[in-house]
Backbone as a chain_set.jsonl record, in Angstrom:
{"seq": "XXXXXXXXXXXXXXXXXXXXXXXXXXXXXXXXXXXXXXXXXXXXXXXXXXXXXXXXXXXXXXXXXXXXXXXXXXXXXXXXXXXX", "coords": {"N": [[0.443, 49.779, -28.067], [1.002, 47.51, -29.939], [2.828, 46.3, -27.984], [1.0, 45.647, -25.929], [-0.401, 43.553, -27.133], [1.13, 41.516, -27.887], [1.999, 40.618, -25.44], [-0.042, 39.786, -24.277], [-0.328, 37.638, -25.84], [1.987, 36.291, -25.219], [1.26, 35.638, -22.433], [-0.925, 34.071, -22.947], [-0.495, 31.488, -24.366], [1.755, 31.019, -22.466], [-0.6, 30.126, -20.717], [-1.503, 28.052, -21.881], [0.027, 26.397, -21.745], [0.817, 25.7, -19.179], [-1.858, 24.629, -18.834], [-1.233, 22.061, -20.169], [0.552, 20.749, -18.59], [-0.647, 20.796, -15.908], [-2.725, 18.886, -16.864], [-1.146, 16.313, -17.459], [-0.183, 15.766, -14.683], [-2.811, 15.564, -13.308], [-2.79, 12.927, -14.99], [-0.756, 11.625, -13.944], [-1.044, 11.458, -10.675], [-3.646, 9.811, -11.328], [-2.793, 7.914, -11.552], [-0.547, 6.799, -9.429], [-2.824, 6.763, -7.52], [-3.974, 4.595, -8.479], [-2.182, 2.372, -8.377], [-1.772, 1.969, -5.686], [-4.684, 1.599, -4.464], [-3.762, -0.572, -5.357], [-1.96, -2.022, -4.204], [-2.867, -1.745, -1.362], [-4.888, -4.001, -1.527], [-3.301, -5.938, -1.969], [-1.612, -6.319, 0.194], [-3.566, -6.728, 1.845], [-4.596, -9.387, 1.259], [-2.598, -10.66, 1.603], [-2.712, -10.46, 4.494], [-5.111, -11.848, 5.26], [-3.583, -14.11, 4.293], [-2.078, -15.016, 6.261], [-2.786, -14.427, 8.628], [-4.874, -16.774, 7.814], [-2.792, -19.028, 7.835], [-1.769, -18.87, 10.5], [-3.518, -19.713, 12.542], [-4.112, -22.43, 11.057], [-1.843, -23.421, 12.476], [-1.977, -22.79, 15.3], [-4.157, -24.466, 15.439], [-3.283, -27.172, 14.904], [-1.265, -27.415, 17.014], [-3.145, -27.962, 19.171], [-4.81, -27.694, 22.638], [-4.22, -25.57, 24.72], [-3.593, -24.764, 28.811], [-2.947, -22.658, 29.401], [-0.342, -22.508, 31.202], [2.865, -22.87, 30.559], [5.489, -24.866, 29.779], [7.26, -26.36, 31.979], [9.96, -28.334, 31.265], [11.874, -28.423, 28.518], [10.688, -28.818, 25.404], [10.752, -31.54, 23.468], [10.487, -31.591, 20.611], [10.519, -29.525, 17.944], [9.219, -26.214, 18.524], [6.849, -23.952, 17.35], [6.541, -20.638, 16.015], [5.348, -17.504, 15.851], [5.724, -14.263, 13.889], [4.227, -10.686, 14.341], [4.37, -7.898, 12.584], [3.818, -4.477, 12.337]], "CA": [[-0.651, 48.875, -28.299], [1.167, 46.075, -29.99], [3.396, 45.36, -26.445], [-0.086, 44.863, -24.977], [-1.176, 42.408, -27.679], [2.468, 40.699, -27.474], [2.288, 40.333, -24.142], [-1.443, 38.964, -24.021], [-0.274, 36.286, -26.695], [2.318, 35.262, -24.197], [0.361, 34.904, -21.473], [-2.645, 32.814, -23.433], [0.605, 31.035, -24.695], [1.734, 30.21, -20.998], [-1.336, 29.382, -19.419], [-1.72, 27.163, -22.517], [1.553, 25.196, -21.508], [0.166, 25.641, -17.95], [-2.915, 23.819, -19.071], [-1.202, 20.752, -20.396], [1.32, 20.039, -17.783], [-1.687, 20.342, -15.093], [-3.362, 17.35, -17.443], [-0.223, 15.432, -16.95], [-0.205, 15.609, -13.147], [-3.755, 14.659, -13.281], [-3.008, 11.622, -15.121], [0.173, 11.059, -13.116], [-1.617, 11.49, -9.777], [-4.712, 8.987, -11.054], [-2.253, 6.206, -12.133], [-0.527, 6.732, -8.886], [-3.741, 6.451, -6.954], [-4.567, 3.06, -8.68], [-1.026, 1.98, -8.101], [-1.698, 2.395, -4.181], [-5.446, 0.952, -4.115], [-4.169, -1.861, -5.766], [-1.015, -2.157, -2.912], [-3.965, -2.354, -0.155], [-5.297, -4.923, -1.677], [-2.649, -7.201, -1.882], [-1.457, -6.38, 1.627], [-5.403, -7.507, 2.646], [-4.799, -10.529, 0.819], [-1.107, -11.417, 2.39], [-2.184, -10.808, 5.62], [-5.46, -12.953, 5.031], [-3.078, -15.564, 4.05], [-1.307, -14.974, 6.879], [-3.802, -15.306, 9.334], [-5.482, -18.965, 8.233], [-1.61, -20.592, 8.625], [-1.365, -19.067, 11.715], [-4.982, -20.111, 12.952], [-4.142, -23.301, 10.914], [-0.75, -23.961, 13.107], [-2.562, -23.138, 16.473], [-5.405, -25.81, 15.491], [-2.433, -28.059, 15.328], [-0.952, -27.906, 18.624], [-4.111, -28.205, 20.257], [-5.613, -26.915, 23.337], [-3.255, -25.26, 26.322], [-4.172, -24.744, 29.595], [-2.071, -21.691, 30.229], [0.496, -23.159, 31.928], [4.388, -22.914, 30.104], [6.37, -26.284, 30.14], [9.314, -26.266, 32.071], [11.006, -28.636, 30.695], [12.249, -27.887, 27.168], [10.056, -29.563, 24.432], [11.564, -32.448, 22.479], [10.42, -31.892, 19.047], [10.819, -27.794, 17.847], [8.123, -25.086, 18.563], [5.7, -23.222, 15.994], [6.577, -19.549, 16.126], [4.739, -15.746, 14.41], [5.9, -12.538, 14.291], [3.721, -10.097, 13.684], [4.641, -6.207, 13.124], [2.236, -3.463, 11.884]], "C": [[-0.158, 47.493, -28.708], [2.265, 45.545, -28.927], [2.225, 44.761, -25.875], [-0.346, 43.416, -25.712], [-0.158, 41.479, -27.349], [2.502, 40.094, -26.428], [0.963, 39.499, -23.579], [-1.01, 37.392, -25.023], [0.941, 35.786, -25.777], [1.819, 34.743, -23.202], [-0.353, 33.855, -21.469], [-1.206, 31.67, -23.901], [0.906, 30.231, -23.369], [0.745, 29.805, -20.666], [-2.062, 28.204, -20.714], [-0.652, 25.596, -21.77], [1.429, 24.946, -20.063], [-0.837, 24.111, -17.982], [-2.111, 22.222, -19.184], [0.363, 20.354, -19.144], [0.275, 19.929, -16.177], [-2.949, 18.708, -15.535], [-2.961, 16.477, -17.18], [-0.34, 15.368, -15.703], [-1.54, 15.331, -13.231], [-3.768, 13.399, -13.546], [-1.941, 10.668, -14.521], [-0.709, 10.392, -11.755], [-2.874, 10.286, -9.589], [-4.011, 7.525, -11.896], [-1.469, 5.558, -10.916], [-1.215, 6.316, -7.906], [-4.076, 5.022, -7.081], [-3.559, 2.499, -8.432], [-1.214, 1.388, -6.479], [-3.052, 1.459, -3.908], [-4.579, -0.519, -4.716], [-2.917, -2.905, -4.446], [-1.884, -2.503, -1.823], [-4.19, -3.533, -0.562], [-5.102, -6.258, -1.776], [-2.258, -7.291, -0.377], [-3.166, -7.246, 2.331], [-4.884, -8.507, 2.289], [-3.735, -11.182, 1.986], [-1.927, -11.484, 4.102], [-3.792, -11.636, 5.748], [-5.194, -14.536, 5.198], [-2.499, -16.019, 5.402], [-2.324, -15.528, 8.593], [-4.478, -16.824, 9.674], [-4.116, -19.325, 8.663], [-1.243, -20.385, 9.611], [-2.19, -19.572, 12.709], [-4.701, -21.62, 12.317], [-2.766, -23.857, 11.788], [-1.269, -23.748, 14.343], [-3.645, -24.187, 16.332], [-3.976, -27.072, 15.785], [-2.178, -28.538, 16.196], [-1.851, -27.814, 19.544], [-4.251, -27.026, 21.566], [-4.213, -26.454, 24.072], [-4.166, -24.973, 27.614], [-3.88, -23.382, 30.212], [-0.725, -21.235, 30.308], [1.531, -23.078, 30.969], [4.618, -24.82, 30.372], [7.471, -26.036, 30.657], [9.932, -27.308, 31.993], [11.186, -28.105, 29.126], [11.16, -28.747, 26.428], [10.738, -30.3, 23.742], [11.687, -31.945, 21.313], [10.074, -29.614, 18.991], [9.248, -27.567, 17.414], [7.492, -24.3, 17.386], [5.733, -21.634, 16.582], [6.187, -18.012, 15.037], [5.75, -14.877, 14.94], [5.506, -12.065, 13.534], [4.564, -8.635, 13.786], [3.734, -5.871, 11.656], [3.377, -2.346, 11.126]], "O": [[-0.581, 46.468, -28.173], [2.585, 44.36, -29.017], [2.24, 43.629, -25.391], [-0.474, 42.359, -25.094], [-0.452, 40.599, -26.54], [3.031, 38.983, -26.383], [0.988, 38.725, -22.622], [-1.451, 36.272, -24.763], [0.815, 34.581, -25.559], [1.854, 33.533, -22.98], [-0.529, 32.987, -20.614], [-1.405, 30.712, -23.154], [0.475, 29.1, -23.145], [0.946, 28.744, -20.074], [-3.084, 27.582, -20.422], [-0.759, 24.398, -21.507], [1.966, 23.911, -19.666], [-0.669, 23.017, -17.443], [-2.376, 21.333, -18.375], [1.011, 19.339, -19.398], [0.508, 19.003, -15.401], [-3.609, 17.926, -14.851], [-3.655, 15.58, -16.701], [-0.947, 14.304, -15.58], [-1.446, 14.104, -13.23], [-4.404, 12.602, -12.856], [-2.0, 9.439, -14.498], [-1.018, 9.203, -11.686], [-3.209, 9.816, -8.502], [-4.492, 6.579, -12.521], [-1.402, 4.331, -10.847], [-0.645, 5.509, -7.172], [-4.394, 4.307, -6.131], [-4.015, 1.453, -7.969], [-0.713, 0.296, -6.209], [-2.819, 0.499, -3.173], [-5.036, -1.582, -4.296], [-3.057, -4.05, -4.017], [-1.679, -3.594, -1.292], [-3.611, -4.376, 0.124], [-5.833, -7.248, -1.746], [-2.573, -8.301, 0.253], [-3.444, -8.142, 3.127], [-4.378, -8.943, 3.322], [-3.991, -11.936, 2.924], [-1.73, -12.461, 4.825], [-3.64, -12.351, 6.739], [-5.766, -15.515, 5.678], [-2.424, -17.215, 5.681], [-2.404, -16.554, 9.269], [-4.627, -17.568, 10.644], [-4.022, -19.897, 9.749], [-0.463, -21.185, 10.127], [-1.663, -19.896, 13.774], [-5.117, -22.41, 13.164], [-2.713, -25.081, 11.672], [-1.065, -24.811, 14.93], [-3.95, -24.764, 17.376], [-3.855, -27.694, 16.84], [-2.487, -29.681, 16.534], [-1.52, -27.601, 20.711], [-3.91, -25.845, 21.51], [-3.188, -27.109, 23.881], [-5.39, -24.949, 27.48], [-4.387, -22.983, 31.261], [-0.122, -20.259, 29.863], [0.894, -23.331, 29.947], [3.97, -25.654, 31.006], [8.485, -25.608, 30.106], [10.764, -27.346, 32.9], [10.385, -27.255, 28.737], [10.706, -29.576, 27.217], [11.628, -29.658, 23.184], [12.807, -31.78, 20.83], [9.591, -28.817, 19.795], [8.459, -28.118, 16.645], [8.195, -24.274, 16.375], [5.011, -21.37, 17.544], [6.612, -17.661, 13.936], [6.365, -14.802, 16.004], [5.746, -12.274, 12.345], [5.233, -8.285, 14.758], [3.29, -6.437, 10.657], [2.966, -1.33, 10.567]]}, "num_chains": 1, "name": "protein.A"}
């Protein structure tokens, strides 16, 4: 009889120590989470930013028709690169 009780007070014992390391990963997991929304949000912003000066450097050089230049350009070119 007292192995059973022994053995019930470890158990309630473990799934005590259970309990609080599942709390921790909850509050890991929801500091992580805000960590991550808050990463989107700057990425939105950057590429925002990123957008007007490239919309503000095509207003610059004006209209095209199409058409390439073949000769070289005198004065140096306005170049993006995007990647995803």
């Amino acid at each position: 009889m007292s192995g059973t009780i022994e053995s019930l007070t470890r158990k309630i014992s473990g799934a005590d120590d259970l309990e609080g390391v599942v709390r921790s990963m909850k509050a890991l997991a929801a500091s992580s989470i805000g960590q991550y929304e808050k990463a989107v949000g700057s990425l939105d912003e950057y590429s925002t930013a990123v957008e007007r000066a490239l919309a503000a450097c095509l207003r610059e050089s004006g209209p095209t028709n199409g058409v390439e230049d073949i000769e070289p350009r005198q004065q140096p070119g306005i170049g993006a690169i995007f990647w995803f």
